[in-house]
C-alpha positions in Angstrom: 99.3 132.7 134.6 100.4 129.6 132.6 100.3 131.7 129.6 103.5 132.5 129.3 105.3 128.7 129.9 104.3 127.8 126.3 104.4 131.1 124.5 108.0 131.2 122.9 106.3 127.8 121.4 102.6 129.2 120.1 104.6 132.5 118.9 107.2 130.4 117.0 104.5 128.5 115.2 102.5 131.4 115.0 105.3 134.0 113.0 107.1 130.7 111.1 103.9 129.4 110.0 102.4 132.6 108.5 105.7 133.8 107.1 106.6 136.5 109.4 109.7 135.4 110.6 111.9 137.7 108.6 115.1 136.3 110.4 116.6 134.5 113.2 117.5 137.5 115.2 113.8 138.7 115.0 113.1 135.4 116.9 115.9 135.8 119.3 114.7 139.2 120.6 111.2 137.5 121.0 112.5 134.8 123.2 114.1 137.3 125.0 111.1 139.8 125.8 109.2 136.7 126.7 111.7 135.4 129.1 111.7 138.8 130.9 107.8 138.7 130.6 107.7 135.2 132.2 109.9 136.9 135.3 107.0 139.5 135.4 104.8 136.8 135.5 106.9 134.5 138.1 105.7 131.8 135.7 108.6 129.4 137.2 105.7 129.3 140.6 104.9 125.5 140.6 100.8 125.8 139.7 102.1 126.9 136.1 102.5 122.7 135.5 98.5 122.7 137.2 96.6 121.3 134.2 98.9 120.9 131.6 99.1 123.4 128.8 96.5 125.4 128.1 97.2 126.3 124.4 99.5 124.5 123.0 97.4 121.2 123.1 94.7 122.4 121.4 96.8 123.8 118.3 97.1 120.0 117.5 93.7 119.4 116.6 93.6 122.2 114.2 94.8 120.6 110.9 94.1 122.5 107.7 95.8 126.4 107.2 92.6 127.8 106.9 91.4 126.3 110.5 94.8 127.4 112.2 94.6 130.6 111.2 91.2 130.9 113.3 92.5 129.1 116.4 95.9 131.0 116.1 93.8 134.7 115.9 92.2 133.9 118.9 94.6 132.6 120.7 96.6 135.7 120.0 93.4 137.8 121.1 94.0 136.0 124.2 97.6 137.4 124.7 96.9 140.6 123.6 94.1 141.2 126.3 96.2 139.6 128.9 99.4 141.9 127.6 96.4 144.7 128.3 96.4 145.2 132.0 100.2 144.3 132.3 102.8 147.5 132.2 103.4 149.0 128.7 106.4 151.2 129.9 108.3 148.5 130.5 110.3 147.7 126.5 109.4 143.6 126.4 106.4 143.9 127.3 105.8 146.6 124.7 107.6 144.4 122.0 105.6 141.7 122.7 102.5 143.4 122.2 103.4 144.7 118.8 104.7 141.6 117.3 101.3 140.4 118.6 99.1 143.2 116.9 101.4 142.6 113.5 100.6 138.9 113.5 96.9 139.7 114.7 96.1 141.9 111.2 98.2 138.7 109.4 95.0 136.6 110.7 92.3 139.4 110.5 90.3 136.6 108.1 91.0 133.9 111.2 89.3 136.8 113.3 86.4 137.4 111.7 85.9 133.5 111.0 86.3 133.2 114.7 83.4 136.0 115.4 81.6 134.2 112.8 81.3 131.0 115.1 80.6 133.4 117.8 77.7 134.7 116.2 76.2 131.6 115.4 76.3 130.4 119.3 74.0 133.0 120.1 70.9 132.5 117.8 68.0 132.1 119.9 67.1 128.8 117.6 63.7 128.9 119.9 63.0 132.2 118.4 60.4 131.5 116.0 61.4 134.1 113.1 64.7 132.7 113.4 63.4 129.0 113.1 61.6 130.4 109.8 64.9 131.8 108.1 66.9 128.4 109.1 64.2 126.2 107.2 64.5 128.4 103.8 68.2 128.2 104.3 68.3 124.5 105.0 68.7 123.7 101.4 71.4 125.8 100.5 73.2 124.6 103.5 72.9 121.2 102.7 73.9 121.9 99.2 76.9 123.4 100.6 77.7 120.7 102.8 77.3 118.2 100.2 79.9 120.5 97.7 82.1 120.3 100.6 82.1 116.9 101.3 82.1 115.6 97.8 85.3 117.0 97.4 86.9 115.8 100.2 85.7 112.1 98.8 87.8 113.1 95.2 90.8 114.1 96.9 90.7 110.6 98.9 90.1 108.7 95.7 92.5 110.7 94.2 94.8 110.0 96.9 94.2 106.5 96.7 95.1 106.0 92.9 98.0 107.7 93.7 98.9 105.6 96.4 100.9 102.3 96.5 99.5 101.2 99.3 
């Protein structure tokens, strides 16, 4: 049930950092539907503080556009599913869930990134077939790995011409 203490803050981030904050008042009505939701919720009940926050801290590891926009689309998946069993007739909560679903197809790349990691997770790497494709991919991967990482050295040394310090 802590869900709903941080989520004015993870929405915020979410529809200012992807662009789909068309105005203030947009923003307003959102705080609004979410402070009825958090009455639904009784998210005021003293276990809400129980652990600290359970999105929020997370976002701050994830640095680069690209790697929020995968955090962020799950996250959202999250509320969504949680928004699922919870009483559509009722107008925030039905508000909510849109604004969710609109920001969800913003981040349908972060999604399928997401599902991508997913995947991976469940390779039986014991499976022998499986071992078989890994070692002719190996290469490639390294290769990939090295293109990655070689550019990551030119912006620093680019960076550090650049910098005064």
């Amino acid at each position: 049930m802590a869900f709903q203490t941080y989520s004015l803050f993870v929405l915020s981030v979410i529809m200012i950092s992807f662009g789909h904050v068309e105005n203030r008042l947009n923003l307003l009505q959102l705080q609004t539907d979410i402070d009825k939701l958090k009455a639904d919720f009784n998210s005021s009940h003293s276990d809400v503080a129980d652990g600290g926050p359970i999105f929020t801290e997370r976002l701050s590891g994830w640095t680069e556009r690209n790697e929020k926009r995968i955090i962020l689309s799950q996250i959202i998946s999250m509320y969504l599913k949680m928004l699922e069993n919870t009483d559509r007739s009722k107008d925030h909560v039905r508000n909510i869930a849109e604004e969710l679903h609109t920001l969800k197809e913003s981040l349908s790349d972060g999604s399928k990134k997401m599902e991508d990691l997913k995947d991976l997770t469940k390779l039986q790497m014991s499976d022998l077939k499986i071992q078989r494709k890994a070692v002719n991919e190996l290469f490639i991967v390294l290769q990939k790995l090295g293109d990655t990482s070689s550019s990551h050295n030119r912006k620093r040394r680019q960076f550090q011409r650049l910098c005064k310090c």
